[in-house]
Structures are given as C-alpha cells and as structure tokens.
C-alpha positions in Angstrom: -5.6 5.1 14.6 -7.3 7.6 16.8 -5.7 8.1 20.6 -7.3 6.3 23.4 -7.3 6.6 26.9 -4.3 6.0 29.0 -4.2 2.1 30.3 -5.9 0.9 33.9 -4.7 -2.6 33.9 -2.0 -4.5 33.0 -1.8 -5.8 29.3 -1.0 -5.3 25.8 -1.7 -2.3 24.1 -1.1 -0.5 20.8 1.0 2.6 21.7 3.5 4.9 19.6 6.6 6.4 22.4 6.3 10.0 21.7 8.2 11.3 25.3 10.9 8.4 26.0 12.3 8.2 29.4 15.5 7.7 30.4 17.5 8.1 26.7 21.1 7.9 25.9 22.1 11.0 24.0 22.7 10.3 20.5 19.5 7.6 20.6 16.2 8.1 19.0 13.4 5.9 20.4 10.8 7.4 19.4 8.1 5.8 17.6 7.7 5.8 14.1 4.4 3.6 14.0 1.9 1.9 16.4 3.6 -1.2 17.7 2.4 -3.4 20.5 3.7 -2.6 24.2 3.5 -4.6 27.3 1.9 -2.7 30.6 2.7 -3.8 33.6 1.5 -3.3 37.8 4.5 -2.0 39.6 1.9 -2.0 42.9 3.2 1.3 43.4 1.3 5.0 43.0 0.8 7.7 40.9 3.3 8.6 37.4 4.9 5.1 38.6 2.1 2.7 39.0 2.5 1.2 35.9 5.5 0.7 34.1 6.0 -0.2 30.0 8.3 -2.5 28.6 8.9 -1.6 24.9 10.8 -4.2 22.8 14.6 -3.3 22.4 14.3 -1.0 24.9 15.9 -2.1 28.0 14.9 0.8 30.9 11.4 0.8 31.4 8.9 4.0 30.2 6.3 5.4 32.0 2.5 6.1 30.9 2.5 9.2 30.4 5.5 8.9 27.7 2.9 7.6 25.1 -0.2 8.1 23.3 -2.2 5.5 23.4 -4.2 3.0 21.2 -6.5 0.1 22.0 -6.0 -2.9 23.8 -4.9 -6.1 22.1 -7.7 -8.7 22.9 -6.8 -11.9 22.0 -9.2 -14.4 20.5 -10.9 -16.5 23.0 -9.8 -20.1 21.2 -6.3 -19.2 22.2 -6.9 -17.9 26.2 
C-alpha cells in the first residue's frame, strides 16, 4: 500500500506505527503490517490535536508516529 497523507478528521484509517510514543523498555509496538486505527478530535492544537487509539495499546499515539494509508469507508447499507 502506498503512504497517504496524514488524517484531518476523525475516523478509521489503515496505518502501520513506525515511531511509537510513550513505550515501556523492553516492548516492541511497532507495526509489522497495515492494521486499522481509530483517530480521534482531542479539540486541542498542533502535534496534539488528534490523538490514535491502536488496539492493545493502552497510552494513546500521536499522528505523526505513523505512516499513513487510506481511510476505511464503510459501505453505505451499513451507516
């Protein structure tokens, strides 16, 4: 999958964690693969705007701490 821009809204988005935030020693997380990450409006500015919550990883990560893939769009019959 090719990089896309970083996020401007709140959603879902494919995303790999290249530059995780806020890591135990000893932990890797990392990711391996594209998985799908939830972006969310902290109403604040700047690196902090817009936190990511990344399953089974409890502190939250920032933007920039990712490379970025496309939104996931879901089909109209289930909005």
């Amino acid at each position: 999958m090719r990089p896309y821009p970083a996020p401007t809204r709140p959603g879902f988005y494919w995303a790999k964690l290249v530059h995780p935030s806020r890591m135990p020693d000893g932990e890797d997380w990392a990711s391996i693969d594209w998985e799908v990450v939830s972006v969310n409006d902290n109403n604040g500015e700047g690196r902090e705007r817009f936190s990511v919550s990344v399953t089974g990883i409890e502190p939250a990560q920032w933007i920039p701490d990712f490379v970025w893939g496309p939104e996931v769009v879901r089909p109209k019959e289930l909005s």
